[in-house]
N, C-alpha and C positions, 0 to 999 in steps of 0.2 A: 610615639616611640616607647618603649616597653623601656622599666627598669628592673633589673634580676635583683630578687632581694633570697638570700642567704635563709633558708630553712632547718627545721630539725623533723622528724617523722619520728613518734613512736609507735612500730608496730611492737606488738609483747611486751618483752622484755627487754627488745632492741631499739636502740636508735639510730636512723638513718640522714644523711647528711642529702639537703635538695637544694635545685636555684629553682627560685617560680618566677617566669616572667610572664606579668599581663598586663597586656596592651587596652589603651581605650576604647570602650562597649565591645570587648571581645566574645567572640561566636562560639567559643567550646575550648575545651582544656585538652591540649595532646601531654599525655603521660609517656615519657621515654623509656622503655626498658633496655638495658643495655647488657650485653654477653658477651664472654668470653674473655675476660677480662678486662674489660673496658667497666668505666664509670662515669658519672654524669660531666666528667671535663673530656671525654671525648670529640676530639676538634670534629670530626665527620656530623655526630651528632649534635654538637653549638652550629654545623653553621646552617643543616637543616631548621634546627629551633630557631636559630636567627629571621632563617624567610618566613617559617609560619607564623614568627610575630608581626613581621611587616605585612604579612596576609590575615593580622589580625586575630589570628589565635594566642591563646595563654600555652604557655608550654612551663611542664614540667618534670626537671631532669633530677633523679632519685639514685645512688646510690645502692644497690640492690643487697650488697653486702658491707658489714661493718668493717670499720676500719681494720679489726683484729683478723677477720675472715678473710680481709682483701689482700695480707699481710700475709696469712697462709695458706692463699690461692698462688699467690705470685710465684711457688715453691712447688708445689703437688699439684696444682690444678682441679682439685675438687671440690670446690662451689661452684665454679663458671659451668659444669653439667650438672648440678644438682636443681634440677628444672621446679621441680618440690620447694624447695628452700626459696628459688626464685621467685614463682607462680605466686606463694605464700604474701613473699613482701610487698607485693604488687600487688597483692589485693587491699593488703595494710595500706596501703599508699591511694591507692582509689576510695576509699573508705575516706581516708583523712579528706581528698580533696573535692569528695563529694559532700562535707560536709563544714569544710574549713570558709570561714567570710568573705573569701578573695574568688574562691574560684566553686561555691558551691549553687549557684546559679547559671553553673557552665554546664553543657553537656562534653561527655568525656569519650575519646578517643586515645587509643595506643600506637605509638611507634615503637617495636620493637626491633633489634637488631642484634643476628648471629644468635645464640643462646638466647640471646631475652628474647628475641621471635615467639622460642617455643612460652615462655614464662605468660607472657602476654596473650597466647590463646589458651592456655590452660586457663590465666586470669578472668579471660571475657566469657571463658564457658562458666565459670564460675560466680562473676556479675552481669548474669546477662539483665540483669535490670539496669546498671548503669553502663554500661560501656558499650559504644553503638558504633565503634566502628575502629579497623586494627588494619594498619599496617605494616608490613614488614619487609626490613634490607636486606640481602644475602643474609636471610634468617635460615633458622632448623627447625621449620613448623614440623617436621617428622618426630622430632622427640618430644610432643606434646600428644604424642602417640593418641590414647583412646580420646582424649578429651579434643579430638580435631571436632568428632563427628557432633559433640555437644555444641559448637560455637555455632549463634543464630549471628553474629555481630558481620554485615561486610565487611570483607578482609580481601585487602589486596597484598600478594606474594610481587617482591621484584628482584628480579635475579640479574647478577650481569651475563653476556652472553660468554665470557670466554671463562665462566665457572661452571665446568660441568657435571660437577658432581654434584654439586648445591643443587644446582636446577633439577636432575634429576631427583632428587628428593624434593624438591618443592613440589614436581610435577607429581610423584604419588601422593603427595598431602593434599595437594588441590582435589585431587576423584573421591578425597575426606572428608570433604569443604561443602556448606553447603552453595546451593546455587548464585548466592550472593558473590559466592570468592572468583577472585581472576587471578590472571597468572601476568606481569609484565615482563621480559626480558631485556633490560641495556643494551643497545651494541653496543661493542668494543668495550664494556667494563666484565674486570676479573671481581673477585671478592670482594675487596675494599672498597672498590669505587673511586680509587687516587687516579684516571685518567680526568684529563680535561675532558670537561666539560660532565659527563656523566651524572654524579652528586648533585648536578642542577637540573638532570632528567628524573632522577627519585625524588628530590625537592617538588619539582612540577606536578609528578605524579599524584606525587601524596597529597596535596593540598587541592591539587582536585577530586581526589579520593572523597576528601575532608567535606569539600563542600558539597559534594552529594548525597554523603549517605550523613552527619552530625547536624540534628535536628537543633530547630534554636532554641529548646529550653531541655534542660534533665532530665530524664527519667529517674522513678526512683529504686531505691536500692530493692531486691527483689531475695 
């Protein structure tokens, strides 16, 4: 059983607010990126992180934006598309956890979701020496625009079926993507994922995602 212990991140100048849970002899660290206004107490996102610990991954969920930013997103909406400012913290954050005592013997993987989809591949193209493998929820891998074509990391795209506009943007990110990437589609999930049962079909996914393509020991940072 995993216990989530309460973190601090300094990327820069900033500090970002994390839970790390890791479970014993665990097989790789999944990093949550999180968009659109959501943050690392997103229940959709806890209860994902919930099964990958009992499938024995470390997960950790990061705050992408500071308190003060989250405060004046809630109003304007300009951080939750500031893919930049995203990508950024998240590489701050990979950095820390590929180097931090708890989880720097893990090899590391992304779940991104919605906006952090995009942050998260811009991220991987950017550590392709640490991050070997990205998954993403009704993500916007399209607004990771040029940096799709740089991601060498397996990336699985999962849409529900009854968002069609998502999908259609997944679908031209994917022809991005190099051969590693797939495309899944949900029945019967809109956006969110709130039908039964669904959330535990991108759970499944992911963590078979995970266990194919996150090797059991790190790469290093490159």
């Amino acid at each position: 059983m995993s216990t989530i212990r309460a973190v601090t991140i300094q990327v820069g100048r900033d500090l970002l607010n994390a839970d790390l849970a890791v479970p014993p002899q665990a097989r790789g660290v999944i990093i949550f990126a999180h968009g659109s206004g959501s943050g690392r107490l997103s229940p959709r996102n806890r209860a994902v992180a919930a099964a990958l610990n009992d499938a024995g991954y470390a997960t950790l969920l990061a705050d992408l934006l500071t308190g003060d930013e989250e405060a004046i997103d809630t109003y304007t909406r300009q951080h939750r598309f500031d893919i930049e400012l995203l990508a950024e913290r998240l590489v701050g954050i990979s950095d820390w956890a590929a180097h931090d005592p708890a989880t720097r013997h893990l090899s590391i993987g992304y779940f991104g979701a919605s906006t952090g989809a995009a942050a998260a591949l811009v991220a991987a193209a950017r550590r392709q020496g640490i991050v070997q493998a990205v998954v993403s929820r009704g993500g916007r891998p399209d607004l990771a625009d040029g940096a799709l074509r740089a991601v060498i990391a397996p990336t699985l795209l999962i849409v529900g079926s009854r968002d069609p506009d998502v999908r259609r943007l997944n679908e031209a990110a994917l022809a991005m993507l190099p051969p590693t990437a797939a495309l899944e589609i949900v029945p019967g999930a809109t956006h969110l994922f709130e039908e039964p049962g669904t959330l535990d079909v991108v759970t499944r996914l992911a963590r078979e995602w995970f266990d194919q393509h996150l090797h059991a020991s790190p790469l290093t940072i490159g």
